[in-house]
C-alpha positions as protocol buffer text, in pm:
chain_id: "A"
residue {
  index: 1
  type: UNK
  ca { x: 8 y: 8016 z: 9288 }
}
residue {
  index: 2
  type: UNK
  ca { x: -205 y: 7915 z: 8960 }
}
residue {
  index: 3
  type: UNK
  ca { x: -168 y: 7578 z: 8825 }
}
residue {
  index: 4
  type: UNK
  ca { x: 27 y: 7695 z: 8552 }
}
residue {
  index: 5
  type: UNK
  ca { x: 283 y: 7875 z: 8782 }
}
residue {
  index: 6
  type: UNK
  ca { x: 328 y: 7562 z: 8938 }
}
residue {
  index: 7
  type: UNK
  ca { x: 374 y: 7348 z: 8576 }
}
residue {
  index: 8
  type: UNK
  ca { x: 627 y: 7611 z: 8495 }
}
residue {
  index: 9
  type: UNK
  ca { x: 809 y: 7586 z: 8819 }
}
residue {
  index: 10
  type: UNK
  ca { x: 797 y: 7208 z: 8844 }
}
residue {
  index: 11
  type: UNK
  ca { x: 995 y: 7248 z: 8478 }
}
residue {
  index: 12
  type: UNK
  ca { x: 1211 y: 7484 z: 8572 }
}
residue {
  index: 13
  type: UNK
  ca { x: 1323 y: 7218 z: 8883 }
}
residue {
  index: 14
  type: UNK
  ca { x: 1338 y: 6954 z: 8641 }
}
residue {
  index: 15
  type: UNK
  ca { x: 1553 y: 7185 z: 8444 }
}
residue {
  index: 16
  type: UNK
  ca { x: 1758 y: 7248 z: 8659 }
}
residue {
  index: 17
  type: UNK
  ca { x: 1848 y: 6917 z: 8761 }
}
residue {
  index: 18
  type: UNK
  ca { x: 1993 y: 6868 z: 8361 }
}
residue {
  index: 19
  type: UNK
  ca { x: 2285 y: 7086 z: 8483 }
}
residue {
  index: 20
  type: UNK
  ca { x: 2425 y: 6817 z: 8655 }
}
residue {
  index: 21
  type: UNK
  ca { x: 2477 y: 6588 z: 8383 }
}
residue {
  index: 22
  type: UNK
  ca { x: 2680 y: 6797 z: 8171 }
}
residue {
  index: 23
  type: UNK
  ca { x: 2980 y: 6546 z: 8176 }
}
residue {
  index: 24
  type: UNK
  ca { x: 2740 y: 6322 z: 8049 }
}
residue {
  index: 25
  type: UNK
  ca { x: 2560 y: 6540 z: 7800 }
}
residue {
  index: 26
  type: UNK
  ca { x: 2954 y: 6631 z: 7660 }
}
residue {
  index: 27
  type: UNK
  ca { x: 2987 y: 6200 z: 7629 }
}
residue {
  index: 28
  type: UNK
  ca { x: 2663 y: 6128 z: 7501 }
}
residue {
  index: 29
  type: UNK
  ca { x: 2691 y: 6385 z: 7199 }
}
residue {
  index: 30
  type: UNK
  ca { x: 3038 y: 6241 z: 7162 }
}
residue {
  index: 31
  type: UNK
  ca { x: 2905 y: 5894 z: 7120 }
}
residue {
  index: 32
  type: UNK
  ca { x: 2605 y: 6028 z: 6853 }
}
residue {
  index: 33
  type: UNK
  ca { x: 2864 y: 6247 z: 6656 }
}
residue {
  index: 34
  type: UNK
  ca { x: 3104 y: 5979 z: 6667 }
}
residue {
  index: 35
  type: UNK
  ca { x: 2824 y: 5688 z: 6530 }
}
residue {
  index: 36
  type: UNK
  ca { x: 2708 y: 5961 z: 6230 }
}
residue {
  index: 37
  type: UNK
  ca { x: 3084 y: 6021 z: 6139 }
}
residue {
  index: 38
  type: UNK
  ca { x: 3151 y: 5652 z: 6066 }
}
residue {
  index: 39
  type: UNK
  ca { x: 2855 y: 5601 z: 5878 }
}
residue {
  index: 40
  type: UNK
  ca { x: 2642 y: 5452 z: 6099 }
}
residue {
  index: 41
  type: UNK
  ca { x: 2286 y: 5508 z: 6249 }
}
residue {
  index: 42
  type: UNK
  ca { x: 2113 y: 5640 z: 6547 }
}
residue {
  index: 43
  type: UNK
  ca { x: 1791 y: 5407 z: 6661 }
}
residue {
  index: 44
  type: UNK
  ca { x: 1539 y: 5542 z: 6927 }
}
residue {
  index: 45
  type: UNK
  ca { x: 1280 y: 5360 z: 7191 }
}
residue {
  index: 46
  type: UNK
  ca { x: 1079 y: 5456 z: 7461 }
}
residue {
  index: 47
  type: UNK
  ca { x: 716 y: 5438 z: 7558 }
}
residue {
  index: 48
  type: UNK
  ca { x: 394 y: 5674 z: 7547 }
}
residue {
  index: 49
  type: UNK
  ca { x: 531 y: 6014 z: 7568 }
}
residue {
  index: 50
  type: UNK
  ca { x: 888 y: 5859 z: 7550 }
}
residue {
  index: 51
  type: UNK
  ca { x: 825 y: 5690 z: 7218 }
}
residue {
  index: 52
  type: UNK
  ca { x: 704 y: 6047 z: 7076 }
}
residue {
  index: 53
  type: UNK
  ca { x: 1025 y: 6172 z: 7205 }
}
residue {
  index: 54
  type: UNK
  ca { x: 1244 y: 5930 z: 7020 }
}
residue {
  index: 55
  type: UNK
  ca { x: 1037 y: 6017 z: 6770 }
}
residue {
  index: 56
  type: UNK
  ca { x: 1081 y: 6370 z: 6760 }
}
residue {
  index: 57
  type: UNK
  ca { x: 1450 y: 6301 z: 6777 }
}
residue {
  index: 58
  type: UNK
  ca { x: 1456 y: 6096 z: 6508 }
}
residue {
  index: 59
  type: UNK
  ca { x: 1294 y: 6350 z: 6295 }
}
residue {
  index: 60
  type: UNK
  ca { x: 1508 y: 6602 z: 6406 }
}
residue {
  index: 61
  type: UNK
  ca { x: 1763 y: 6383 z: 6279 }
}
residue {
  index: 62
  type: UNK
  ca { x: 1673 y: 6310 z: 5958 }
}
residue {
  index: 63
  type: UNK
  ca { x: 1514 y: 6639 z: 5865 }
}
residue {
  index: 64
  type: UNK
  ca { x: 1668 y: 6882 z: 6013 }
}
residue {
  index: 65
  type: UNK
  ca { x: 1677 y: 7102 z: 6385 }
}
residue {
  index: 66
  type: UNK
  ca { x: 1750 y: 7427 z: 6300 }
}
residue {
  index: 67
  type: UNK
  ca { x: 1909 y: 7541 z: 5955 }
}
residue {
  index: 68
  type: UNK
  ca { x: 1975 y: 7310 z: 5626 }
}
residue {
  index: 69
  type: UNK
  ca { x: 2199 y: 7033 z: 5612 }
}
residue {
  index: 70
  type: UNK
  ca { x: 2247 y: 6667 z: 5495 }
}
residue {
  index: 71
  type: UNK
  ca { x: 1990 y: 6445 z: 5678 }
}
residue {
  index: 72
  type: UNK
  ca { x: 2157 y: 6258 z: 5949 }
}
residue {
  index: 73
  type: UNK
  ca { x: 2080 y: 5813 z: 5979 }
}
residue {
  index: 74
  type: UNK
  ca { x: 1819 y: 5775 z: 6253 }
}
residue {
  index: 75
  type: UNK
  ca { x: 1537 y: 5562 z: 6320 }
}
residue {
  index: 76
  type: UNK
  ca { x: 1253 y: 5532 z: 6533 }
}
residue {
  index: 77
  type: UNK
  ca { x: 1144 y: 5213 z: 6654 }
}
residue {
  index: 78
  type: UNK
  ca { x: 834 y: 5243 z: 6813 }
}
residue {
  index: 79
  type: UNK
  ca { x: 690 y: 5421 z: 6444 }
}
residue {
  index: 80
  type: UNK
  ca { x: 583 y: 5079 z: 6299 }
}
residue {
  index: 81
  type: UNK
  ca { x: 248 y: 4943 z: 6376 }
}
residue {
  index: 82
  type: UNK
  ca { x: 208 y: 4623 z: 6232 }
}
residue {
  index: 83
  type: UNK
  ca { x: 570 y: 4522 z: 6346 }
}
residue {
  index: 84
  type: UNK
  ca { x: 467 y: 4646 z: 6713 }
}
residue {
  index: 85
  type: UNK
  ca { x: 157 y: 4408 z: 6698 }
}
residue {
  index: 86
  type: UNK
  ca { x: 308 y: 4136 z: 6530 }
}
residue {
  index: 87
  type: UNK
  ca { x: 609 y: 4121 z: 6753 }
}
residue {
  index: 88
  type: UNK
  ca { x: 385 y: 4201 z: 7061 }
}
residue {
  index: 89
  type: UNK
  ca { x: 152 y: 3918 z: 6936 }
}
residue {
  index: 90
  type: UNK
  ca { x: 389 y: 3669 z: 6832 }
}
residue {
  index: 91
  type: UNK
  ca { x: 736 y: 3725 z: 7082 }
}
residue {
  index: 92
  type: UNK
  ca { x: 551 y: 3956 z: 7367 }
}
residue {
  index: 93
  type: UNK
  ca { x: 525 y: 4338 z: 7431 }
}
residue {
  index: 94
  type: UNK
  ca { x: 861 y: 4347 z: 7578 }
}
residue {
  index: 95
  type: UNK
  ca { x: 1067 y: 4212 z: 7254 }
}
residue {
  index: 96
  type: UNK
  ca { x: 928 y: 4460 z: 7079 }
}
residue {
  index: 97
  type: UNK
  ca { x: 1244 y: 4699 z: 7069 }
}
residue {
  index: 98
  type: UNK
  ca { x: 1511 y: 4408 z: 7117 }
}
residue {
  index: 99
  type: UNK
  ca { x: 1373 y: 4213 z: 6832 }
}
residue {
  index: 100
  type: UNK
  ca { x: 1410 y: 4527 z: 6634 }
}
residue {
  index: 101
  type: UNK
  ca { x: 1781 y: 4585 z: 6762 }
}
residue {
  index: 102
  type: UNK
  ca { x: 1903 y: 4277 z: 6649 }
}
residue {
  index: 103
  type: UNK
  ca { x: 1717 y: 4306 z: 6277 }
}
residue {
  index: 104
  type: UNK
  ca { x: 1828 y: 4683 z: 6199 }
}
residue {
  index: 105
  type: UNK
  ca { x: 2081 y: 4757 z: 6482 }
}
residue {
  index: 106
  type: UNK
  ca { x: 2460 y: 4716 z: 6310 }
}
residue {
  index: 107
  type: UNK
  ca { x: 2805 y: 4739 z: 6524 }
}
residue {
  index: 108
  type: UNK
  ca { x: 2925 y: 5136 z: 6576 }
}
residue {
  index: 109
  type: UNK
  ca { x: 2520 y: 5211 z: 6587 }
}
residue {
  index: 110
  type: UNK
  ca { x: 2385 y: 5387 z: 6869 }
}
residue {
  index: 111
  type: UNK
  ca { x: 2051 y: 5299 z: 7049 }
}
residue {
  index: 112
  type: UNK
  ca { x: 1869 y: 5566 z: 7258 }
}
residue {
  index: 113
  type: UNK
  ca { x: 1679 y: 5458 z: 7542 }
}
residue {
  index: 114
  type: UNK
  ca { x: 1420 y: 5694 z: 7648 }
}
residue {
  index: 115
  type: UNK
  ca { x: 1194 y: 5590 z: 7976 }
}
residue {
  index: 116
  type: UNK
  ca { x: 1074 y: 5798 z: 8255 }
}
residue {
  index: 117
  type: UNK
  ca { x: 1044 y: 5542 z: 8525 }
}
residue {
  index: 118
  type: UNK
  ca { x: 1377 y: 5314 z: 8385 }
}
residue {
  index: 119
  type: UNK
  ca { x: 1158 y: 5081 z: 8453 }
}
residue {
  index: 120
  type: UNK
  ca { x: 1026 y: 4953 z: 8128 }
}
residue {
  index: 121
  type: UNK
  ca { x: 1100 y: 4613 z: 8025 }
}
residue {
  index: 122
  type: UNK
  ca { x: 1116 y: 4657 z: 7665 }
}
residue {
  index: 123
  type: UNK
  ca { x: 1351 y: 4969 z: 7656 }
}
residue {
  index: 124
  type: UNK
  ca { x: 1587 y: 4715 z: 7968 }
}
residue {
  index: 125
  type: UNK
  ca { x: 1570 y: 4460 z: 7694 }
}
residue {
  index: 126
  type: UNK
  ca { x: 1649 y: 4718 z: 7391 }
}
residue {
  index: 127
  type: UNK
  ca { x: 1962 y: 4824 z: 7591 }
}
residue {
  index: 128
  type: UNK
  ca { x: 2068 y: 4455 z: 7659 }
}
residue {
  index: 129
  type: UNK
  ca { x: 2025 y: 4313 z: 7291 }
}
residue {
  index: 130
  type: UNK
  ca { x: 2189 y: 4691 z: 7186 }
}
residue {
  index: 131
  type: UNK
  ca { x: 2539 y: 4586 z: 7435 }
}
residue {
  index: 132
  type: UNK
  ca { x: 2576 y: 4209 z: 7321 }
}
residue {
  index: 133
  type: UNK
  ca { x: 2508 y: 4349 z: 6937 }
}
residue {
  index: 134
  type: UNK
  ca { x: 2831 y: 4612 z: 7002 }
}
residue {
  index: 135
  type: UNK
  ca { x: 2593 y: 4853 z: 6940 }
}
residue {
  index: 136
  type: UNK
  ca { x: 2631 y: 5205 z: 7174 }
}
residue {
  index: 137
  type: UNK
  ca { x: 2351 y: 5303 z: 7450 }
}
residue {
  index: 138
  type: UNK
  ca { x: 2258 y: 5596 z: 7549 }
}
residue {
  index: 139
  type: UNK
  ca { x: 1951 y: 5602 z: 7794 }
}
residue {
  index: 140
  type: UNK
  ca { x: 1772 y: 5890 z: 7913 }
}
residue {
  index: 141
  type: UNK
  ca { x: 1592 y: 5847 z: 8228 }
}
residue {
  index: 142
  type: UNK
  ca { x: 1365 y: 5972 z: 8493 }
}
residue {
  index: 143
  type: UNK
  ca { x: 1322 y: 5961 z: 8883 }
}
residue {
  index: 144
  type: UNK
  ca { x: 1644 y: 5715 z: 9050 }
}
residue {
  index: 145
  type: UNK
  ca { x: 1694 y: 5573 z: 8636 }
}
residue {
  index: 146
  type: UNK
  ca { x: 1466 y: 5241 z: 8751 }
}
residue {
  index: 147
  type: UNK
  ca { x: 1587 y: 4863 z: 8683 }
}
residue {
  index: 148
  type: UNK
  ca { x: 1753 y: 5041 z: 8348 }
}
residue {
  index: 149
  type: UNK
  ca { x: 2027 y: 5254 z: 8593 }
}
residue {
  index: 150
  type: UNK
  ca { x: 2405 y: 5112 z: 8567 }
}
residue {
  index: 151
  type: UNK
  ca { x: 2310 y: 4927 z: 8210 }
}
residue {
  index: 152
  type: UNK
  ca { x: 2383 y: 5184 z: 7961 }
}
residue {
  index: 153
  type: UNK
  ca { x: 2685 y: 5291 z: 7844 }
}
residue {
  index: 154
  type: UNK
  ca { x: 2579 y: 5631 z: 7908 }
}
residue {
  index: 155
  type: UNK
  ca { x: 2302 y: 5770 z: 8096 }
}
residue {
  index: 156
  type: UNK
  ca { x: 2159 y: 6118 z: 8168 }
}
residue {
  index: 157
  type: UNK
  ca { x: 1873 y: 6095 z: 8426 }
}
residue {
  index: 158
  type: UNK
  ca { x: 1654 y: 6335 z: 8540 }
}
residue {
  index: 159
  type: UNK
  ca { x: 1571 y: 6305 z: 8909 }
}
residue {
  index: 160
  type: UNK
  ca { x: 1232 y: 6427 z: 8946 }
}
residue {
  index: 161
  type: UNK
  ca { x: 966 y: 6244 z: 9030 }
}
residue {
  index: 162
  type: UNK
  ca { x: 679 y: 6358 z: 8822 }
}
residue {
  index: 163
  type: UNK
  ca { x: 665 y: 6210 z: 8471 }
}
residue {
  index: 164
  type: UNK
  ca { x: 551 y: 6513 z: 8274 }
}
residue {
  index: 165
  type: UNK
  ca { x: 808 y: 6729 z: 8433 }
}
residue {
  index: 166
  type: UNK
  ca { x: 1065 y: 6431 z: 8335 }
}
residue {
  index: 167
  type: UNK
  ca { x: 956 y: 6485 z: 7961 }
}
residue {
  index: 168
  type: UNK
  ca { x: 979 y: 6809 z: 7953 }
}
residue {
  index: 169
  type: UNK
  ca { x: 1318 y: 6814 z: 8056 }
}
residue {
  index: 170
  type: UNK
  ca { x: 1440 y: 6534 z: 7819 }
}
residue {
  index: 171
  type: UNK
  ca { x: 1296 y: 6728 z: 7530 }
}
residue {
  index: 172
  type: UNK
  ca { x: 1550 y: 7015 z: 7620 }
}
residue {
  index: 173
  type: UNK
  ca { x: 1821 y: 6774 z: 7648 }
}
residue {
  index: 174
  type: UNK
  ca { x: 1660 y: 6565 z: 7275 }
}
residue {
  index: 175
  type: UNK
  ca { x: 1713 y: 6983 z: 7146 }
}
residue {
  index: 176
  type: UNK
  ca { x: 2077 y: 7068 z: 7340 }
}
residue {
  index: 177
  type: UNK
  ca { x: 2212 y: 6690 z: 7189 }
}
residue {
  index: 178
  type: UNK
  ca { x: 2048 y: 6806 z: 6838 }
}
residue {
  index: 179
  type: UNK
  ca { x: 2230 y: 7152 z: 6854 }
}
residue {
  index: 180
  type: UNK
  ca { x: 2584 y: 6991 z: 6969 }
}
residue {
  index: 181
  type: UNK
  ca { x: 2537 y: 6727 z: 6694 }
}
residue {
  index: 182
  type: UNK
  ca { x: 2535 y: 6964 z: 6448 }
}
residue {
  index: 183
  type: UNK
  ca { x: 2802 y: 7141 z: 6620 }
}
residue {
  index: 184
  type: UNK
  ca { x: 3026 y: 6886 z: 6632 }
}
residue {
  index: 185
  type: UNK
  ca { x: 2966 y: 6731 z: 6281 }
}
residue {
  index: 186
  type: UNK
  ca { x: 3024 y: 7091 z: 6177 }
}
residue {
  index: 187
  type: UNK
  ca { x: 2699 y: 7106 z: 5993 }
}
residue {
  index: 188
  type: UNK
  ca { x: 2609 y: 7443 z: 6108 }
}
């Protein structure tokens, strides 16, 4: 087998291990739809490869996934520099998504936690400053869902254990909640 046949079958196994989340999957875009339809927001965080998927859903978000439609409230929180390095500077690398939770994060929000391990202090700390805040938390996680597994309200994990294959799957799953948002918010 070539290296590439064996990138594309370690994503289809990590693929394949979405399916059983769908009763979560069904929740999660219950909670997003639910935050957009009252007006509030959806706010992103993750890490590396996991902050520029929270960043692609965010921009998926606010300009659109597949047709035209009203731009839908989401931010991402790992997208500003000088508040990263302040905050990381000032308050330590892992208040950098709590501190920004409690300054833009409003009750009925919705905070998406994205880390492959689940092991990332700052996206633990997001969730916890998201819950006492009454704000809703989603996280999407990789391998056994780390120190961050049992804290969210929801979680969809993806139990593989290599953490490109993990991205790759959680960008499906960013695209499938995208395409049920829209669905259910009857913007299509």
């Amino acid at each position: 087998m070539s290296l590439l046949g064996d990138s594309i079958n370690g994503a289809i196994d990590a693929l394949e291990m979405l399916r059983g989340n769908e009763q979560q999957y069904e929740e999660a875009l219950q909670l997003l739809s639910d935050a957009v339809r009252r007006g509030n927001k959806i706010l992103a965080c993750g890490n590396g490869g996991s902050a520029a998927d929270a960043s692609h859903f965010m921009t998926e978000l606010l300009c659109r996934f597949r047709d035209d439609r009203e731009s839908l409230p989401g931010i991402a929180l790992a997208a500003d520099g000088s508040f990263i390095t302040a905050t990381g500077n000032d308050y330590g690398f892992d208040s950098i998504f709590s501190r920004q939770v409690e300054g833009l994060g409003r009750e009925g929000d919705v905070l998406v936690a994205i880390s492959t391990s689940g092991n990332s202090e700052n996206v633990i700390r997001a969730i916890q400053a998201a819950k006492a805040n009454k704000i809703g938390t989603l996280a999407l996680l990789g391998r056994d869902g780390g120190k961050a597994r049992g804290i969210a309200d929801i979680e969809i994990t993806v139990a593989h254990h290599e953490t490109a294959r993990i991205q790759e799957a959680q960008k499906v799953l960013i695209h499938a909640l995208c395409e049920g948002m829209e669905k259910h918010l009857d913007l299509t």
